[in-house]
Every structure is written in structure tokens, then in C-alpha cells.
N, CA, C, O and CB atoms as a CASP TS submission, in Angstrom:
PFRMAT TS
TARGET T0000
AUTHOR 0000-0000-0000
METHOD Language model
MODEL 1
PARENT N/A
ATOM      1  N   UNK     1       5.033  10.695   3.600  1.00  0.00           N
ATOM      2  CA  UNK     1       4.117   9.602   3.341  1.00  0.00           C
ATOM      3  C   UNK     1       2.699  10.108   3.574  1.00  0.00           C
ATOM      4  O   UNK     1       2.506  10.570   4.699  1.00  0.00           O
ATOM      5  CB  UNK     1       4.436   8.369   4.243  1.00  0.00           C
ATOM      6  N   UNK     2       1.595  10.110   2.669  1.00  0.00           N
ATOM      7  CA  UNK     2       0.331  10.005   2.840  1.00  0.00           C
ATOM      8  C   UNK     2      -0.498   8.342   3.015  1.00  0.00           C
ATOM      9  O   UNK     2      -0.384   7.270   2.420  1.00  0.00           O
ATOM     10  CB  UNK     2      -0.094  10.798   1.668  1.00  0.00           C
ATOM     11  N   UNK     3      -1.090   8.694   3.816  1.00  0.00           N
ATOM     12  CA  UNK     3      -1.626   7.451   3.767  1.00  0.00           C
ATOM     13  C   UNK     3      -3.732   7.719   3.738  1.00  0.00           C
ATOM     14  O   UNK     3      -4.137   8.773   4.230  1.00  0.00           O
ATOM     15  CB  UNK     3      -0.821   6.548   5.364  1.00  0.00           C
ATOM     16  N   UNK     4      -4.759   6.745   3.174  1.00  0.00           N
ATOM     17  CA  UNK     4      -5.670   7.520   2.936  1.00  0.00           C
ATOM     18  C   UNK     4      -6.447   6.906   4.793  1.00  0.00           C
ATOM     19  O   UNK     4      -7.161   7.566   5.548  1.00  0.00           O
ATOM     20  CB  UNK     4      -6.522   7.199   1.119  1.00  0.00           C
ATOM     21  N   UNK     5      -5.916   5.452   4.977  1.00  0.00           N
ATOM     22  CA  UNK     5      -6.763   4.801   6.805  1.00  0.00           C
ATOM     23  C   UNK     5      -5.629   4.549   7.302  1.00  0.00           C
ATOM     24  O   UNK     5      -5.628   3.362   7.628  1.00  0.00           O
ATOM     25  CB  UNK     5      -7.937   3.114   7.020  1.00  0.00           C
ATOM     26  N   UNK     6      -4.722   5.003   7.519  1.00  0.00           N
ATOM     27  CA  UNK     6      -3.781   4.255   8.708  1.00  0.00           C
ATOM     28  C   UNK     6      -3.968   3.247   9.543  1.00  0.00           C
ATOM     29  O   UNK     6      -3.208   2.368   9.949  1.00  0.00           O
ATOM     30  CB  UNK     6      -3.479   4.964   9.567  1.00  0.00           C
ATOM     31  N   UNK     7      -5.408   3.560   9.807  1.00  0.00           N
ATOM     32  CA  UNK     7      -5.615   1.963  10.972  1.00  0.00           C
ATOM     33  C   UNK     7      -5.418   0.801  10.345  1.00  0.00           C
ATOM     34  O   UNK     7      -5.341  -0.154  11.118  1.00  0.00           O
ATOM     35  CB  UNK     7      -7.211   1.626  11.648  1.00  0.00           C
ATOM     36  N   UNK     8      -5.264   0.450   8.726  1.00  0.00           N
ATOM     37  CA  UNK     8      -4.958  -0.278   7.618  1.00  0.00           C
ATOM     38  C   UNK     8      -4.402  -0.280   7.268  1.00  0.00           C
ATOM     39  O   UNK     8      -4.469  -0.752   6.133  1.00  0.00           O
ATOM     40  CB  UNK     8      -5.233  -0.393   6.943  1.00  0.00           C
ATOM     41  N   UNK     9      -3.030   0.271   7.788  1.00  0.00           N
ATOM     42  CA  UNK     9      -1.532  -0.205   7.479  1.00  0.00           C
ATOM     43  C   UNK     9      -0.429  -0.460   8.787  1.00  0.00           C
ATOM     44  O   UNK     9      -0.068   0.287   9.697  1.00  0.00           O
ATOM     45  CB  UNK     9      -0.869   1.004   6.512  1.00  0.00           C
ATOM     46  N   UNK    10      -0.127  -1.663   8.485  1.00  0.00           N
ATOM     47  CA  UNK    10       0.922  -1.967   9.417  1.00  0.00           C
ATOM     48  C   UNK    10       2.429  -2.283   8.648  1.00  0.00           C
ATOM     49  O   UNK    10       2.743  -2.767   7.560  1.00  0.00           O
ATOM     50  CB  UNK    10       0.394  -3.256  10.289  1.00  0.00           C
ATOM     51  N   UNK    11       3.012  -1.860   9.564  1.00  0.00           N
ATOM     52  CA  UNK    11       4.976  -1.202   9.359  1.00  0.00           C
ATOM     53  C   UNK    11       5.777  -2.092  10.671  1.00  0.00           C
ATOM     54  O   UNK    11       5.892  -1.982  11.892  1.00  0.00           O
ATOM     55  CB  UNK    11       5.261   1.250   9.858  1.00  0.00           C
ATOM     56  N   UNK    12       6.238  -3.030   9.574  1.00  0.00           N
ATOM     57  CA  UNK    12       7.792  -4.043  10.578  1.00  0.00           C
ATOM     58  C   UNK    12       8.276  -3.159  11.097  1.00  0.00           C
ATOM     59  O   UNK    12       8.095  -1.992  10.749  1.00  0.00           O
ATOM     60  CB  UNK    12       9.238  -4.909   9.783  1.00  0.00           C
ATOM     61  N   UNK    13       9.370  -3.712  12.536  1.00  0.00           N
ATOM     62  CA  UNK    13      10.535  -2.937  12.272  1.00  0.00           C
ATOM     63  C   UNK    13      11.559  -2.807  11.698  1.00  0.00           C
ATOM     64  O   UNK    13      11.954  -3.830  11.140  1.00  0.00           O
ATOM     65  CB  UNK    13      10.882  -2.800  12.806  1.00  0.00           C
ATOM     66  N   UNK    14      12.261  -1.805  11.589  1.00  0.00           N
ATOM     67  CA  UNK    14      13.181  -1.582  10.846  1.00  0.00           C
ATOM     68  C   UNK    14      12.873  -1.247   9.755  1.00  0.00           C
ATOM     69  O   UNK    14      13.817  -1.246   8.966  1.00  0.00           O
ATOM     70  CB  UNK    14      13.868  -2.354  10.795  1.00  0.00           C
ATOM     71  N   UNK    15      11.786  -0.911   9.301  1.00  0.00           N
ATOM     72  CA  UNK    15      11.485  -0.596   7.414  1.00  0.00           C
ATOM     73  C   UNK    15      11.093   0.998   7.538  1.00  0.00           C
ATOM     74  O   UNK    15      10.725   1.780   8.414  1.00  0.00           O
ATOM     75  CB  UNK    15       9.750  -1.731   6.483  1.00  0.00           C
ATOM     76  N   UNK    16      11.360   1.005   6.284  1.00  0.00           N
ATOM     77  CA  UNK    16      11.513   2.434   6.306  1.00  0.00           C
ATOM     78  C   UNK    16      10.512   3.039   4.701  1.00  0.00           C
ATOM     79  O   UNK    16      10.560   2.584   3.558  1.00  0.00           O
ATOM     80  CB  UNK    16      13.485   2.790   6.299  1.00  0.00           C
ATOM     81  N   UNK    17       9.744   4.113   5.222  1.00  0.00           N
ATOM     82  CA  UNK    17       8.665   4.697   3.871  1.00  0.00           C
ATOM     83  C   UNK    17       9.670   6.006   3.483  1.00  0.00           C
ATOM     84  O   UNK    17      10.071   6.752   4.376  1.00  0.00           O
ATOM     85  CB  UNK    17       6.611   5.355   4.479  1.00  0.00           C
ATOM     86  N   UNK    18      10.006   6.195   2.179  1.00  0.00           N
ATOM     87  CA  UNK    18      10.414   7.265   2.107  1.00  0.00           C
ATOM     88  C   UNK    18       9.477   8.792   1.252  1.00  0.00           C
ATOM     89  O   UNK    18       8.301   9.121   1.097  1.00  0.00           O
ATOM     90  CB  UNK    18      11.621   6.804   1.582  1.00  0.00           C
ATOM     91  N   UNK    19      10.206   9.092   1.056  1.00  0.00           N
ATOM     92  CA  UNK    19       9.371  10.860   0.491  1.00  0.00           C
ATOM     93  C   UNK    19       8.419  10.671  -0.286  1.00  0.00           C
ATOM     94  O   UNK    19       8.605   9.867  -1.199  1.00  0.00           O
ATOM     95  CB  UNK    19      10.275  12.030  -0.484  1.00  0.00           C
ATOM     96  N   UNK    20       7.534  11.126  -0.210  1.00  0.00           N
ATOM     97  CA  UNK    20       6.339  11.264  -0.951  1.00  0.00           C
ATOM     98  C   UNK    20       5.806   9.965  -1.448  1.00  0.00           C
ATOM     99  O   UNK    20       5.663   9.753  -2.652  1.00  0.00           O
ATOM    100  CB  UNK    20       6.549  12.160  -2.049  1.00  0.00           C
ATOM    101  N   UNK    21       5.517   9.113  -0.540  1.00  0.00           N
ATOM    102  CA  UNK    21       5.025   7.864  -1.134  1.00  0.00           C
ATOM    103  C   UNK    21       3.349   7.991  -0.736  1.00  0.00           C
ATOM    104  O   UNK    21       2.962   8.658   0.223  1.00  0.00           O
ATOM    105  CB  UNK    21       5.898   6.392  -0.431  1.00  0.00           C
ATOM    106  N   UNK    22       2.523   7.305  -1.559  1.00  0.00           N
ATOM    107  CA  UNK    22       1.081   7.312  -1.027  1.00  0.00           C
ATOM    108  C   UNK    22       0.781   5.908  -0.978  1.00  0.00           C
ATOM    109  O   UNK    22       0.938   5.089  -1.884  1.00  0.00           O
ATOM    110  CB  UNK    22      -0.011   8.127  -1.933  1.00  0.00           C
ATOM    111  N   UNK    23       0.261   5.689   0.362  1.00  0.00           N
ATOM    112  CA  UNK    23      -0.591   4.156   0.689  1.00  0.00           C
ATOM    113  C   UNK    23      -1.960   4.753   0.653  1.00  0.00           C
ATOM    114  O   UNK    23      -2.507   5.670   1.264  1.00  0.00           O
ATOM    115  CB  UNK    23      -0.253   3.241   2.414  1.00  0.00           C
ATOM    116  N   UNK    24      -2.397   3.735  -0.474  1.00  0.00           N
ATOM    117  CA  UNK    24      -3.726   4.123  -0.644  1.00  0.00           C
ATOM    118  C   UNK    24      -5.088   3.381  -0.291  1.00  0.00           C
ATOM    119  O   UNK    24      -6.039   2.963  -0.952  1.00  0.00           O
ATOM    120  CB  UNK    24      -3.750   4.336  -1.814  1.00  0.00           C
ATOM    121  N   UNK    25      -4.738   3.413   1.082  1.00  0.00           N
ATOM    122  CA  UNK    25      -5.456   1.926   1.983  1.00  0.00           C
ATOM    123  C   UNK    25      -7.025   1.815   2.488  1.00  0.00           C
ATOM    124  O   UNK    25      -7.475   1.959   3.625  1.00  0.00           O
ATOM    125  CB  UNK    25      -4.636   1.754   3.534  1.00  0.00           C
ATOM    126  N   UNK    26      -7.798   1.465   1.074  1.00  0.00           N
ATOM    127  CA  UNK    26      -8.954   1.175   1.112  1.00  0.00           C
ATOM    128  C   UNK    26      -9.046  -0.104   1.595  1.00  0.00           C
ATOM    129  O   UNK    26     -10.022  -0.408   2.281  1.00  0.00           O
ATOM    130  CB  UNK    26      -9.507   1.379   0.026  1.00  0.00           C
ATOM    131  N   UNK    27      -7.911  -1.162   1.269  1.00  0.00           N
ATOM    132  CA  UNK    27      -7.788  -2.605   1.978  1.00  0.00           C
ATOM    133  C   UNK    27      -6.487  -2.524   2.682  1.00  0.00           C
ATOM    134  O   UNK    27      -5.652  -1.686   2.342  1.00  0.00           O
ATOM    135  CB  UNK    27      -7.796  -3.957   0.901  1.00  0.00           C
ATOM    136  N   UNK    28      -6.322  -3.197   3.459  1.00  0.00           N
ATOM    137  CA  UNK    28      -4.874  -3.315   3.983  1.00  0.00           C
ATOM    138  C   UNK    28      -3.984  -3.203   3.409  1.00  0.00           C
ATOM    139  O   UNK    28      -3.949  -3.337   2.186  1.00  0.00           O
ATOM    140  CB  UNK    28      -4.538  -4.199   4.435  1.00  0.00           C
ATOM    141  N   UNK    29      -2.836  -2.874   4.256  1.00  0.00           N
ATOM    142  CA  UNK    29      -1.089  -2.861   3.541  1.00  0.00           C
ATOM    143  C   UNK    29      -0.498  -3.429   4.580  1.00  0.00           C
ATOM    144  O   UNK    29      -0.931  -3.211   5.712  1.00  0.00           O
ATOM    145  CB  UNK    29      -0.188  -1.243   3.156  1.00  0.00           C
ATOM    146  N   UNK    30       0.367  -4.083   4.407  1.00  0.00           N
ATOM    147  CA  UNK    30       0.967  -4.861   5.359  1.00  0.00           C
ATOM    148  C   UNK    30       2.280  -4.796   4.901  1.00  0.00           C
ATOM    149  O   UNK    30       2.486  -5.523   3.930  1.00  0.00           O
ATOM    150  CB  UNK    30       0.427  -6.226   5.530  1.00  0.00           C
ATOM    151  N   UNK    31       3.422  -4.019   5.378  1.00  0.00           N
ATOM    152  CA  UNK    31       4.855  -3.877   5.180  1.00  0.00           C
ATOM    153  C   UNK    31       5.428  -4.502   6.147  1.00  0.00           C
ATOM    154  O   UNK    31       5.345  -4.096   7.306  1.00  0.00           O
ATOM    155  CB  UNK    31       5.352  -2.585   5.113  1.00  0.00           C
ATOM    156  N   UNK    32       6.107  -5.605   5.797  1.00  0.00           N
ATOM    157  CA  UNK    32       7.045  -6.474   6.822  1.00  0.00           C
ATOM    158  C   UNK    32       8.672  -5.848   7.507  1.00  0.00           C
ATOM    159  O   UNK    32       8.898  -4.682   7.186  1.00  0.00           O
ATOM    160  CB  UNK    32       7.419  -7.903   5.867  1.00  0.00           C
ATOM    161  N   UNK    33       9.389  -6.294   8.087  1.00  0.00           N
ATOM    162  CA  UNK    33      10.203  -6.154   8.770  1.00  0.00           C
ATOM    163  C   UNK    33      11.287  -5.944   7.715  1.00  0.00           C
ATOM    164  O   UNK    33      11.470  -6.608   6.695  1.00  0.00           O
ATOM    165  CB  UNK    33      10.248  -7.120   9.718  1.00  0.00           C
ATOM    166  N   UNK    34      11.961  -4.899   8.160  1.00  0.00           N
ATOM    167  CA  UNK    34      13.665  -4.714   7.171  1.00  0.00           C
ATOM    168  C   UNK    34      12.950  -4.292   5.274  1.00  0.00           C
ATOM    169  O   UNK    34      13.329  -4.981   4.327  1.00  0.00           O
ATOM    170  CB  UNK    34      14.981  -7.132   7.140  1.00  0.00           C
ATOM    171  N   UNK    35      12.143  -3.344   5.113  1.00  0.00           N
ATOM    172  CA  UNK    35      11.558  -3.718   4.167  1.00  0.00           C
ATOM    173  C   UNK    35      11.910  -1.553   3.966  1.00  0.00           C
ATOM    174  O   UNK    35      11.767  -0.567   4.689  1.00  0.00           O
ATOM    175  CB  UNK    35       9.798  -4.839   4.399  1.00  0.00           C
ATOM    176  N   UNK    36      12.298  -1.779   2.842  1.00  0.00           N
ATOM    177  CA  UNK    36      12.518  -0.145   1.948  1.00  0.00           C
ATOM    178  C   UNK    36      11.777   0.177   0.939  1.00  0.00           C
ATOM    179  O   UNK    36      12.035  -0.281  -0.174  1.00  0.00           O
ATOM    180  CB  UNK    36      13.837   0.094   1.239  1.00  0.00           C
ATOM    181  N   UNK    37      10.403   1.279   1.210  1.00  0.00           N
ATOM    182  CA  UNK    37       9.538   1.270   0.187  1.00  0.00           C
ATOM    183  C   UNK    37      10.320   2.729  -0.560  1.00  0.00           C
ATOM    184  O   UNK    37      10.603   3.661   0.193  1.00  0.00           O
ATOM    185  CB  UNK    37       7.750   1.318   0.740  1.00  0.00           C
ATOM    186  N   UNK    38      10.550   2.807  -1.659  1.00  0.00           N
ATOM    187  CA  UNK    38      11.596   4.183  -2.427  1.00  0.00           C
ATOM    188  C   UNK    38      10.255   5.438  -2.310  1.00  0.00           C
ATOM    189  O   UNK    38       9.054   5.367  -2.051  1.00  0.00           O
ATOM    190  CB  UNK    38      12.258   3.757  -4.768  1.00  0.00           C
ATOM    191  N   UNK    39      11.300   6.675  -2.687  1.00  0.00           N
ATOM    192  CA  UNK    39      10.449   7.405  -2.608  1.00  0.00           C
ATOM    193  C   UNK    39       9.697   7.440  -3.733  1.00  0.00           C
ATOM    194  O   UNK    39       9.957   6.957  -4.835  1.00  0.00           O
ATOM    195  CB  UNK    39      10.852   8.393  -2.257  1.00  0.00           C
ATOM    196  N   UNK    40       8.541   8.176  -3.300  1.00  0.00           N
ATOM    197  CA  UNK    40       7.100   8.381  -4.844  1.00  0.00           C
ATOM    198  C   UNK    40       6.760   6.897  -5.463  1.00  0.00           C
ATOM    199  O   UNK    40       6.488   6.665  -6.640  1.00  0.00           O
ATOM    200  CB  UNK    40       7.874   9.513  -6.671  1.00  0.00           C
ATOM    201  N   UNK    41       6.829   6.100  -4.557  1.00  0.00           N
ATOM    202  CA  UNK    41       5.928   5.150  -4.991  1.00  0.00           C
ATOM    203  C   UNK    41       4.666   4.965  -4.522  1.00  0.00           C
ATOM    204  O   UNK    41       4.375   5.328  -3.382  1.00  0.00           O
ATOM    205  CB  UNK    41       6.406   4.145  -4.890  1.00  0.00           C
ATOM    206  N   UNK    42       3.718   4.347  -5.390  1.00  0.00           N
ATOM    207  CA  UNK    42       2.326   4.881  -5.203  1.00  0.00           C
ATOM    208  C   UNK    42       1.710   3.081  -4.603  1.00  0.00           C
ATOM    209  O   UNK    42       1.893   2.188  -5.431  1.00  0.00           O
ATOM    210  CB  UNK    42       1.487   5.738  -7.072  1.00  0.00           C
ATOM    211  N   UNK    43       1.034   2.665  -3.235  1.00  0.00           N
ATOM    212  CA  UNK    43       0.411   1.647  -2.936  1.00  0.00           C
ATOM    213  C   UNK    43      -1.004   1.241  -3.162  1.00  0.00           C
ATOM    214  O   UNK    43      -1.659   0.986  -2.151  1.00  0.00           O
ATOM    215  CB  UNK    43       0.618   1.618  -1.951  1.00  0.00           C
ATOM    216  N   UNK    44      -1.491   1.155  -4.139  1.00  0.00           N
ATOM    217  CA  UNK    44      -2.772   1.450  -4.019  1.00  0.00           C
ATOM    218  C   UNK    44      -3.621   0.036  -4.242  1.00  0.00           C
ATOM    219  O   UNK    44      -3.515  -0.819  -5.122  1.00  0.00           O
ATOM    220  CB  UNK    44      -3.101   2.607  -5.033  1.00  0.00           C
ATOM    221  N   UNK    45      -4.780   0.163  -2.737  1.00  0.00           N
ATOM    222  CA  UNK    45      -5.578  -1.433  -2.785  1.00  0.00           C
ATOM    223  C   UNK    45      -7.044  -1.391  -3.245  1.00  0.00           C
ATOM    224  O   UNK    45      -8.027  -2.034  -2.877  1.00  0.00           O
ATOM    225  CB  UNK    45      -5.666  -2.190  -1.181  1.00  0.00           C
ATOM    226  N   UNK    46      -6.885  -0.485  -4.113  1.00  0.00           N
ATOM    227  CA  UNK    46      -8.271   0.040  -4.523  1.00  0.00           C
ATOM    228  C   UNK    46      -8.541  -0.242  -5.871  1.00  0.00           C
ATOM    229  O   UNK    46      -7.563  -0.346  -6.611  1.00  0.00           O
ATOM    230  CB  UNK    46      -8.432   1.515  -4.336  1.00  0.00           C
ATOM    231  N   UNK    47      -9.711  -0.392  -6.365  1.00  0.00           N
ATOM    232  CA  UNK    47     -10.368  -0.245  -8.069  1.00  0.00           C
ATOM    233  C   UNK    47     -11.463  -0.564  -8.268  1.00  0.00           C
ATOM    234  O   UNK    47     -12.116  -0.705  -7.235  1.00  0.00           O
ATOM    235  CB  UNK    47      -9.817  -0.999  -9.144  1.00  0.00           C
ATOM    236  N   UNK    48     -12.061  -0.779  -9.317  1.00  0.00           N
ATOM    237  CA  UNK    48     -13.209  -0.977  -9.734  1.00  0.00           C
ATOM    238  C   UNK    48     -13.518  -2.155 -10.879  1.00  0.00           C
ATOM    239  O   UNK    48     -12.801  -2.731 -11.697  1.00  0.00           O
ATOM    240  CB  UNK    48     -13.541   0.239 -10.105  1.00  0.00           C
ATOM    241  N   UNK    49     -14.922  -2.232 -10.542  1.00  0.00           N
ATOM    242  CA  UNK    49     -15.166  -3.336 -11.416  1.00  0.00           C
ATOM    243  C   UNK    49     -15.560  -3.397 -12.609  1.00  0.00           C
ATOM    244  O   UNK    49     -16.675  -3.897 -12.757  1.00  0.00           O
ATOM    245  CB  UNK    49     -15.829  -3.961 -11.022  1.00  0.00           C
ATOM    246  N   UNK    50     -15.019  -3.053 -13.531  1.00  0.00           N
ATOM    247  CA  UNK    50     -15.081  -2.509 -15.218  1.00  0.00           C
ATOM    248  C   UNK    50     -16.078  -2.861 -15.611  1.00  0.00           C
ATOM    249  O   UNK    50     -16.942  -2.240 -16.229  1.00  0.00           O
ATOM    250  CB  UNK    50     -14.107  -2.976 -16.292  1.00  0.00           C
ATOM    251  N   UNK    51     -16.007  -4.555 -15.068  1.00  0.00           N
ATOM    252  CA  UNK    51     -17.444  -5.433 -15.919  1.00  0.00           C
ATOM    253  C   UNK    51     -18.917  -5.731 -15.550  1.00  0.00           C
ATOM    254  O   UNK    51     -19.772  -6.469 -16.040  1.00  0.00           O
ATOM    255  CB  UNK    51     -17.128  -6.810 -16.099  1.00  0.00           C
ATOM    256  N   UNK    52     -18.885  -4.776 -14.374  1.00  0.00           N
ATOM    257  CA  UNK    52     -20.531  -4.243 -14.006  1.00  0.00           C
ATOM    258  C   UNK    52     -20.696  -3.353 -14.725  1.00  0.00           C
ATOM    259  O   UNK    52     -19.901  -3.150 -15.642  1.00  0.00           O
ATOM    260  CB  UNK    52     -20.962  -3.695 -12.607  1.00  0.00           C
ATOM    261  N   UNK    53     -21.917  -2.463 -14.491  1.00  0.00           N
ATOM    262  CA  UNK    53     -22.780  -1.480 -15.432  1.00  0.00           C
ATOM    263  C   UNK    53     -22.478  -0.266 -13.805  1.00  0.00           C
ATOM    264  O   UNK    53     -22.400   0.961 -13.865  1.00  0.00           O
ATOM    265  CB  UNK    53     -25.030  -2.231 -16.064  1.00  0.00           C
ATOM    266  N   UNK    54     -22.394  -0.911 -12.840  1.00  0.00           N
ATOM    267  CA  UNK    54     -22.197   0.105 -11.942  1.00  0.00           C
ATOM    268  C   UNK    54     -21.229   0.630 -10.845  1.00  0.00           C
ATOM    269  O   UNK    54     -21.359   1.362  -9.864  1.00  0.00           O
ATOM    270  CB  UNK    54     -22.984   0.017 -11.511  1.00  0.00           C
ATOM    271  N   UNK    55     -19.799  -0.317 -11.650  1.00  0.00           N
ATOM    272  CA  UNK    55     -18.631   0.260 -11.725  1.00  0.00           C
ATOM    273  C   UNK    55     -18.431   0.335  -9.973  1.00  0.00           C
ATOM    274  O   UNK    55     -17.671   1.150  -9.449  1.00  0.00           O
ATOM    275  CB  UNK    55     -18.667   1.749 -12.698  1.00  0.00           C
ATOM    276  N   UNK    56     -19.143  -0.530  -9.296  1.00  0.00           N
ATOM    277  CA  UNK    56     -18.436  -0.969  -8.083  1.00  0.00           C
ATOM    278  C   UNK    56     -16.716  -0.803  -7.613  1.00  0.00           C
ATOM    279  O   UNK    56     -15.809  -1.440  -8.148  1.00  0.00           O
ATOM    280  CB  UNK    56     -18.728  -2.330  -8.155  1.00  0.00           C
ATOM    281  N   UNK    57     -16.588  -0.077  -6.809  1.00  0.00           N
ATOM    282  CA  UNK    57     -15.598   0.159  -6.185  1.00  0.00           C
ATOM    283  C   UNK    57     -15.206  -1.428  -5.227  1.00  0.00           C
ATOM    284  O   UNK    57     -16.078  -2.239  -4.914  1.00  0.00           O
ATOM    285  CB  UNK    57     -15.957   1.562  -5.380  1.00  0.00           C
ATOM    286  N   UNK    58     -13.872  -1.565  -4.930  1.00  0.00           N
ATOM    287  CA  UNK    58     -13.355  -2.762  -4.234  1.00  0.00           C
ATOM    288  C   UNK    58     -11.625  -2.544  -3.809  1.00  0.00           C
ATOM    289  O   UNK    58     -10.725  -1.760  -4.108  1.00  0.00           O
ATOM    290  CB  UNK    58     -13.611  -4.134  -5.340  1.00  0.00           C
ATOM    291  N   UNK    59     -11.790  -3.639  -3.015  1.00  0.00           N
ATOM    292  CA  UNK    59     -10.646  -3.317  -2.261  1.00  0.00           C
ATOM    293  C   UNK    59      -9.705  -4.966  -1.826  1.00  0.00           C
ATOM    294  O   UNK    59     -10.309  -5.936  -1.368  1.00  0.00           O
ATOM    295  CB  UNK    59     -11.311  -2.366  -0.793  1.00  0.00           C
ATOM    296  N   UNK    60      -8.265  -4.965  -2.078  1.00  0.00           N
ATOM    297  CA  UNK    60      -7.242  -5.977  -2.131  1.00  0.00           C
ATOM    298  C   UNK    60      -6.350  -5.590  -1.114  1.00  0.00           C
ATOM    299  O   UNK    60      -5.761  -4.511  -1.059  1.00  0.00           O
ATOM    300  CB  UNK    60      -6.557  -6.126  -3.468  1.00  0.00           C
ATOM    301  N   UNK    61      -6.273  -6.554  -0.281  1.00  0.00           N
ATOM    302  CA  UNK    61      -4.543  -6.444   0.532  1.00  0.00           C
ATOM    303  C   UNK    61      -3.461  -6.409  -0.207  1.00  0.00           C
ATOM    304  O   UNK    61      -3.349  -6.978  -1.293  1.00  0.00           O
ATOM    305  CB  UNK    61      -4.080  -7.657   1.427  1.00  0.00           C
ATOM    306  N   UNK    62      -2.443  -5.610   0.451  1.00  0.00           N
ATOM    307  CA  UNK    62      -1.203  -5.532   0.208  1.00  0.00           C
ATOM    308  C   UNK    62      -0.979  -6.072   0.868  1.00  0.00           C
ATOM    309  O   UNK    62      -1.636  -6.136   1.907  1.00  0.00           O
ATOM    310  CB  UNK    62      -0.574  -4.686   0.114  1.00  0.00           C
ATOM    311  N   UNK    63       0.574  -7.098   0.531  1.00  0.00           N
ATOM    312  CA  UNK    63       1.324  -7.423   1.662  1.00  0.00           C
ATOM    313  C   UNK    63       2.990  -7.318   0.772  1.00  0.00           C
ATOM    314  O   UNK    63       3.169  -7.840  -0.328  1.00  0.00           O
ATOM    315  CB  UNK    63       0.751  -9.151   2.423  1.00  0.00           C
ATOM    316  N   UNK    64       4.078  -6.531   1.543  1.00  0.00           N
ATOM    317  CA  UNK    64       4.849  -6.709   1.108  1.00  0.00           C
ATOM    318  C   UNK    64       5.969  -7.488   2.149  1.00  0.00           C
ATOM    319  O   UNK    64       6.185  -7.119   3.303  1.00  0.00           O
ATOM    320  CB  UNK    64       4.987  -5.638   0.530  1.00  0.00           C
ATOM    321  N   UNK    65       6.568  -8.537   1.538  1.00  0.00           N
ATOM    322  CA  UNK    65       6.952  -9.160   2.471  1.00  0.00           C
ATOM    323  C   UNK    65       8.672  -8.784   3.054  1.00  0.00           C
ATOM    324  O   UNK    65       9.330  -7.851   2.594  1.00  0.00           O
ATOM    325  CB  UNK    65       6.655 -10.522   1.979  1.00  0.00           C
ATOM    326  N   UNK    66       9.180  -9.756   4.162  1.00  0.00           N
ATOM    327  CA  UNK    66      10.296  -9.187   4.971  1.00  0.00           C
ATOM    328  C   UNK    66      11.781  -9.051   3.865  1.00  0.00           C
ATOM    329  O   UNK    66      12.172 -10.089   3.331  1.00  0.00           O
ATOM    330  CB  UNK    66      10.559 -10.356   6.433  1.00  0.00           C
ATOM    331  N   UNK    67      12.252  -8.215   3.692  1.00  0.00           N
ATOM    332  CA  UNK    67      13.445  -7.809   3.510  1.00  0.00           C
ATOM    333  C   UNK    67      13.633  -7.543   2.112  1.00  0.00           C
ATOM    334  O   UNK    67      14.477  -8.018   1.353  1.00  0.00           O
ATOM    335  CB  UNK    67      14.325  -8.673   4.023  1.00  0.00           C
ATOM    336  N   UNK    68      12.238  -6.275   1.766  1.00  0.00           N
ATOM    337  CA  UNK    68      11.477  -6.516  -0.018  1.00  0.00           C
ATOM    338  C   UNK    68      12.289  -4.636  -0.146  1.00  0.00           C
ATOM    339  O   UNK    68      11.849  -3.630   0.411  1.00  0.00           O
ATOM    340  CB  UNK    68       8.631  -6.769  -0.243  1.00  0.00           C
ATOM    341  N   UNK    69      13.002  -4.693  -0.670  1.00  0.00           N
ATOM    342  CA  UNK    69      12.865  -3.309  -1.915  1.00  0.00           C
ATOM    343  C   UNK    69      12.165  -3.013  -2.629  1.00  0.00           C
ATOM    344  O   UNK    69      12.129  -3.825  -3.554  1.00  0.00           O
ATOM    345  CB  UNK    69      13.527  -3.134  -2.776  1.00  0.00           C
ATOM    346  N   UNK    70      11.275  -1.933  -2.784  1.00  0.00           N
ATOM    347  CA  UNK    70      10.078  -1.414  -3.320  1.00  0.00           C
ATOM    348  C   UNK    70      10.853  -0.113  -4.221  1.00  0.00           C
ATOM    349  O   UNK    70      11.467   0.811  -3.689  1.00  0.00           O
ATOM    350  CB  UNK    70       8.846  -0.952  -1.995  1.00  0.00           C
ATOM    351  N   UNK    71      10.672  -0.283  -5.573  1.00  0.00           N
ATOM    352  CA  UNK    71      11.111   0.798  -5.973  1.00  0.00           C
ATOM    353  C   UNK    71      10.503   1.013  -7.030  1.00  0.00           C
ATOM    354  O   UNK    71      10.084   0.176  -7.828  1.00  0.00           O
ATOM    355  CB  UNK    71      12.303   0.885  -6.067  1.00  0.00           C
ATOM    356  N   UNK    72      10.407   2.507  -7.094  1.00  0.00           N
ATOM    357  CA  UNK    72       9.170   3.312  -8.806  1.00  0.00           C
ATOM    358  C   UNK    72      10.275   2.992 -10.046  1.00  0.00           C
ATOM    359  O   UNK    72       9.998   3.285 -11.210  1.00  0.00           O
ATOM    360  CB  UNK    72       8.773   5.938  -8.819  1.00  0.00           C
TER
END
């Protein structure tokens, strides 16, 4: 697992990140309890704002909730 702020992601127990997944935590991630994210899936709370002229960067919570299968 890569993650880009860790202090911006929180992990239930019991859930489990597998191989090569990236949290890409410009905004929060919030993974709940009993929760299986698969491997190489990509989290990302980041983008931009197309419809400015200056393409502002921004940032969305994740939240995945308790007893969620996440799969690519």
C-alpha cells in the first residue's frame, strides 16, 4: 500500500488493504470496519477544476463504509 498523508487515512478493524493499492489522500479516506480493499486499486481524493482558466487543484473525502468490498 502507498499512501500519499497517512495522517488522512483512517482503517476499521478488521479490514484489510491489499498489494499494491494507492490512497491518494489529498482529502481524507475513511475505511470502515470488516472492509476488503482488492489489490491495485487506486483511491484517489484529488482533481481539478476543468472550468477555471487556472485549473485549481481540490480535494473530496472518501468514505468507504463497514463491511464494503472494494474491487478493480
Amino acid at each position: 500500500m502507498r499512501t500519499t498523508y497517512p495522517w488522512k487515512v483512517s482503517i476499521g478493524d478488521y479490514s484489510m488493504v491489499g498489494d499494491d493499492v494507492v490512497l491518494y489522500s489529498l482529502g481524507e479516506i475513511e475505511i470502515g470496519k470488516h472492509v476488503v480493499i482488492s489489490q491495485k486499486s487506486y483511491l484517489c481524493t484529488g482533481s481539478h477544476d476543468y472550468l477555471q482558466s487556472d485549473f485549481p487543484i481540490f480535494a473530496k473525502k472518501i468514505t468507504i463504509e463497514d463491511e464494503c468490498w472494494l474491487a478493480t
